[in-house]
C-alpha positions in Angstrom: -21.9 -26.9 18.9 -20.0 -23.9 17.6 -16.6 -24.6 18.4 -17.2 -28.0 16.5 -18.6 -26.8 13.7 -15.8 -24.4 13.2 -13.3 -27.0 13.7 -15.0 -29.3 10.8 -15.2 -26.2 8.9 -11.0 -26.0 9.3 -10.9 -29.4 8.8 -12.2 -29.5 5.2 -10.2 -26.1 4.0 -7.4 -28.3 5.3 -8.6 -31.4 2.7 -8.7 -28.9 0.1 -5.3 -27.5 0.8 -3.6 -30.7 0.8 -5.3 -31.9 -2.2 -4.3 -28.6 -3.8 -0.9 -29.3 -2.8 -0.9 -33.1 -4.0 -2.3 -32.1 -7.7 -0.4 -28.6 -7.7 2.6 -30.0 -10.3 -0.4 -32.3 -12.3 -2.6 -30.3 -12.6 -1.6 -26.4 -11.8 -5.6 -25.5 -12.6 -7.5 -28.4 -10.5 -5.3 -27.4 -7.7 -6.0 -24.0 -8.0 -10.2 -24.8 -8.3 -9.2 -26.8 -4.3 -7.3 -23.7 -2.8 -10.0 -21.5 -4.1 -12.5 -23.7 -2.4 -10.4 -23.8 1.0 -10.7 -19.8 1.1 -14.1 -19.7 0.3 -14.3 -21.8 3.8 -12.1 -20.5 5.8 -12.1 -17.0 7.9 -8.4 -16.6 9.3 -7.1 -13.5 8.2 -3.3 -15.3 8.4 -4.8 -18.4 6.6 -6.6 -16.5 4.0 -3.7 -14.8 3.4 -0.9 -17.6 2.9 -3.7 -19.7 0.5 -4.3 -16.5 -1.2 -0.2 -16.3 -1.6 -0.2 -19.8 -2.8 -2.9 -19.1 -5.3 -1.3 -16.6 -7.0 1.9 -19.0 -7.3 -0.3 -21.4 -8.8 -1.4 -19.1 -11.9 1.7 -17.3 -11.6 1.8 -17.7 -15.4 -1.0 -15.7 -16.0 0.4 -12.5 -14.5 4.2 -12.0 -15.1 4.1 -9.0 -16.8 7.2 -9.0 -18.8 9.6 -11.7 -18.1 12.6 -9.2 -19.8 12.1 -6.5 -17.6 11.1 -8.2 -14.2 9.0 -7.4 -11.1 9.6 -6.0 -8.2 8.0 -5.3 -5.4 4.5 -7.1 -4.7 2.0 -6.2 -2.3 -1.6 -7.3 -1.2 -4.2 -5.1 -1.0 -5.6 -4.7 3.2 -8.5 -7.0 2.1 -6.4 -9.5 0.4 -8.2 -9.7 -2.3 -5.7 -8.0 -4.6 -2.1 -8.1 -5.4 0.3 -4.9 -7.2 3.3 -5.5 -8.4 5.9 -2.9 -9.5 7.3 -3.8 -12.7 10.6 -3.2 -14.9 8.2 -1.9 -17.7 7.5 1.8 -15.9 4.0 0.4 -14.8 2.5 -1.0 -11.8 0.4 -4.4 -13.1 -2.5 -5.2 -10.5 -4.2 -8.6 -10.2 -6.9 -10.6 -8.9 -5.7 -12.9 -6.3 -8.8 -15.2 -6.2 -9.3 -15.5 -10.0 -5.6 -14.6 -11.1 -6.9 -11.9 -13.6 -5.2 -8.7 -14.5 -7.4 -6.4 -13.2 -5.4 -3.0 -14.3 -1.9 -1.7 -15.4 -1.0 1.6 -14.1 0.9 3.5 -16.9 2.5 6.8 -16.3 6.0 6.5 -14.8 9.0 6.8 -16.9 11.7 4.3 -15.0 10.9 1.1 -13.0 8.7 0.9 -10.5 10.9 -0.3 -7.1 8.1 0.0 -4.6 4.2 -0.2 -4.6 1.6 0.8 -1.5 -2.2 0.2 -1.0 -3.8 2.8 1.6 -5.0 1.0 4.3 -8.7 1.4 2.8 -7.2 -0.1 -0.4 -8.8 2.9 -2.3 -5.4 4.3 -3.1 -1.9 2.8 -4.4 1.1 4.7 -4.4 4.4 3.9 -6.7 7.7 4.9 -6.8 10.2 4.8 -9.5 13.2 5.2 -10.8 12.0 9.0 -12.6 12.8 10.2 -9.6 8.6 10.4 -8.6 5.8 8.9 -6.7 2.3 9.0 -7.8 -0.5 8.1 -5.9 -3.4 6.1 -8.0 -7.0 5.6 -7.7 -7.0 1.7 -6.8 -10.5 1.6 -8.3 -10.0 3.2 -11.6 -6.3 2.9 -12.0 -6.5 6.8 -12.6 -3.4 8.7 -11.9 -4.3 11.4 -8.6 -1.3 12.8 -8.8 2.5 13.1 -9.0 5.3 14.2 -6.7 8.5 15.3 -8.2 10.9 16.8 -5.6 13.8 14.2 -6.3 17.2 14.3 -7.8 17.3 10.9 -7.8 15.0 7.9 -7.9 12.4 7.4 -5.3 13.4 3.7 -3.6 10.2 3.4 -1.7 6.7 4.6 -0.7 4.5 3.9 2.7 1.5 5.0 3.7 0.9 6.0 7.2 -1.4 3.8 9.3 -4.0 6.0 9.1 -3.9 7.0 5.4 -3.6 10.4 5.4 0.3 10.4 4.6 2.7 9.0 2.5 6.4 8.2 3.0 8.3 8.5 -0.4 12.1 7.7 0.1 14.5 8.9 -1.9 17.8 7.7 -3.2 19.4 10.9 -1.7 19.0 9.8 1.5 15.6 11.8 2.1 12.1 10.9 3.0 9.4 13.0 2.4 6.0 12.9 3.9 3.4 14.5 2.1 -0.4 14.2 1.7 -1.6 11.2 0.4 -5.0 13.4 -0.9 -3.4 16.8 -2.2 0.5 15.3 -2.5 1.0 18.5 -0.9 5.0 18.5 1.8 4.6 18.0 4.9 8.0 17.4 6.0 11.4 16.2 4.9 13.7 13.8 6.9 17.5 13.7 5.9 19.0 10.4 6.8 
């Protein structure tokens, strides 16, 4: 009885995906309302995740943060249920991904934002930008925790460590530094 009510429970979020997908150009916000629906049935983490994707796409016009100055990177949050983007504008934008609301815009950086990182608890996001620093952000608040400057160039990319306690920031030097992702405090540098 289980297995068949899971499999009418993937056939429906499969109705509502293909009538999201047959309205989509009609009617962008009806075919939003059906992929919403589809999540709200379905429990695949892949599944959730590619809807969740297509979602986004579908009120993509609602969060574009500055058409002149771009996006870049875009990640989702571990639970899926947020998406950060890095932005042309020196700010990292971060949206709903089930509602498409802008939930927060980080503000603090004084170049581009290249690359954006949740922890894998999604408490914490870490940018890096063009300033030549990363800065790790409460995810919750959109509070600034802190700041590492030890560039001479821009900082092409941040990663956190599966376990969250560290940070990879690279920079455009050809070094990666791995420092705390609670105190920002070196850990050790890597010259490529």
């Amino acid at each position: 009885l289980r297995e068949s009510t899971i499999s009418m429970t993937r056939f429906r979020a499969l109705a509502w995906l293909r009538a999201a997908a047959a309205v989509e150009d009609r009617d962008p916000e009806l075919a939003f309302k059906c992929a919403r629906e589809a999540l709200r049935m379905y429990d695949d983490p892949v599944v959730v995740a590619a809807v969740q994707e297509a979602m986004f796409g579908m009120r993509r016009h609602t969060a574009v943060a500055d058409r002149r100055e771009g996006l870049h990177q875009v990640v989702f949050s571990p639970d899926g249920m947020r998406l950060a983007a890095g932005s042309g504008e020196s700010t990292v934008k971060v949206w709903d991904t089930t509602t498409g609301e802008e939930l927060m815009t980080l503000s603090g950086h004084e170049g581009d934002v290249f690359s954006v990182a949740f922890s894998p608890d999604g408490t914490r996001v870490a940018s890096a930008s063009w300033d030549s620093t990363a800065k790790v952000w409460d995810a919750a608040t959109g509070r600034a925790l802190f700041t590492v400057k030890r560039y001479f160039q821009h900082v092409r990319a941040v990663k956190f460590s599966p376990d969250g306690r560290w940070i990879a920031a690279a920079g455009g030097e050809g070094i990666i530094d791995l420092f705390s992702a609670t105190s920002g405090r070196s850990w050790l540098t890597l010259e490529g």
